[in-house]
N, C-alpha and C positions, 0 to 999 in steps of 0.2 A: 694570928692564924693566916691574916694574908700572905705573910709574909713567907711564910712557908709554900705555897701554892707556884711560890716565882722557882722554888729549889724543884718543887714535885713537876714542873716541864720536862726536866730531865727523863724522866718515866713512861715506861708504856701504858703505864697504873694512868698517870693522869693525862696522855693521850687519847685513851680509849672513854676515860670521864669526862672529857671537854666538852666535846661533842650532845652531851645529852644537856651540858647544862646551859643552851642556848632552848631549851621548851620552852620555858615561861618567856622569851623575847618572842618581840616581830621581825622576821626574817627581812635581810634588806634586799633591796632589788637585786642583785647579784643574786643571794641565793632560790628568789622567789625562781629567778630565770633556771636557775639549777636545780629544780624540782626533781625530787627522787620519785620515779613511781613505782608504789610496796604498796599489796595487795596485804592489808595483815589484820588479822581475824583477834576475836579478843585473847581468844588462850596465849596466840603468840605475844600480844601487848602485855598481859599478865607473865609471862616470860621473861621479858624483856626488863617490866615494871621490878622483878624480883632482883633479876641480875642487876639493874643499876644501882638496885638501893645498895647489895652487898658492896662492889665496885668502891660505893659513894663512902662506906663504913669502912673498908678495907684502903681506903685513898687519905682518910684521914690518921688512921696506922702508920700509914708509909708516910704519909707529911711531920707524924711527931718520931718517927724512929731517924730520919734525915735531920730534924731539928736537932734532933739528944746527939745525931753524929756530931753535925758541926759545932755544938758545942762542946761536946767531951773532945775534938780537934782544935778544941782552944779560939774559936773564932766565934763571932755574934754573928746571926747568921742576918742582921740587916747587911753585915759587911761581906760576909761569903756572897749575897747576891750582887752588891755592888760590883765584885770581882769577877763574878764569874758572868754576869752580862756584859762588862768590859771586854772578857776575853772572847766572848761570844759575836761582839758587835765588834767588827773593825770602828766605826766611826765615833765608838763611846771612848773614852779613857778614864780610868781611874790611876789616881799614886796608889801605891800601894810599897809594901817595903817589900824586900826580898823573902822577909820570916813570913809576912804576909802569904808571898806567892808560894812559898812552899808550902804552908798550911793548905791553902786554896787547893792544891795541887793534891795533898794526900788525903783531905778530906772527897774531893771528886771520885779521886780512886775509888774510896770506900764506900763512894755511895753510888756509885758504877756497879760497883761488887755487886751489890744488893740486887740487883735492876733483873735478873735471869728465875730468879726465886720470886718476885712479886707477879712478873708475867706471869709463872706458870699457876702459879694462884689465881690471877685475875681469870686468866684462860679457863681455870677448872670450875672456878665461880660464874663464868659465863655457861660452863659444859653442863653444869649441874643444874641449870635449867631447864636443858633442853636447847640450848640456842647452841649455832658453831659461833665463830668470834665473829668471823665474815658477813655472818647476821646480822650478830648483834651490832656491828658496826656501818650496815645499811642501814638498819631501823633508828641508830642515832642521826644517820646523814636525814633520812627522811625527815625526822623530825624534825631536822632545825628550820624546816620550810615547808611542811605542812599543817597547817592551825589545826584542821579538822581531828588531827594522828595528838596534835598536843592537846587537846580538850580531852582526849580521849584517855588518854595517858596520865594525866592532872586528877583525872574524876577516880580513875581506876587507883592510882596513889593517895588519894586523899581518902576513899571508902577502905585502903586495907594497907 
């Protein structure tokens, strides 16, 4: 499953899930310095606590629907990440062969394709909250630097 998680960066899906899954960490001094300040009541925490969990079930969808691409594209997807971080990192290189790079290349596609259809998912699973996205995507920046907001959010998850 990790290994899936290097393909799902590609995604708005696991953009927008990063972000919350720095709660159970201690923020490093960077971010303590970059302190979000959210005034946010528990309804909205409860909110927020719902749309992540879906986000968090709906992210692992999208991580095995990109696995079953790359591999119905004929490729293991340890080797589509080695390829596609190469292409990504000027300073990494991978061999890879030509058949290689064109697999690499049509599976991207395909899993490009997908990327307008999970947003608008993700978006409606935030909207079905109650939250906008812009919200929801403050209440993630806060949290990864406020302990008080992640006790609060942990307790609330844990009870329901």
């Amino acid at each position: 499953m990790l290994k899936s998680k290097k393909i799902a960066g590609l995604l708005f899906a696991f953009a927008l899930t990063a972000g919350t899954a720095a709660v159970a960490q201690t923020p490093t001094t960077q971010q303590q310095q970059q302190t979000v300040d959210v005034d946010v009541s528990d309804a909205e925490l409860s909110k927020f606590a719902k749309a992540y969990q879906g986000l968090r079930m709906m992210n692992q969808q999208v991580n095995q629907k990109m696995m079953k691409t790359v591999q119905d594209g004929g490729m293991d997807v340890q080797r589509f990440n080695e390829i596609h971080q190469a292409s990504q990192d000027p300073n990494k290189e991978v061999e890879a062969t030509d058949e290689e790079l064109d697999q690499h290349a049509t599976i991207l596609t395909e899993i490009e394709s997908m990327q307008g259809d999970f947003q608008k998912k993700m978006e409606t699973t935030i909207k079905d909250q109650g939250l906008t996205v812009e919200r929801y995507q403050k209440l993630a920046m806060a949290l990864q630097s406020d302990q008080e907001l992640q006790s609060r959010l942990q307790k609330m998850m844990q009870q329901g």
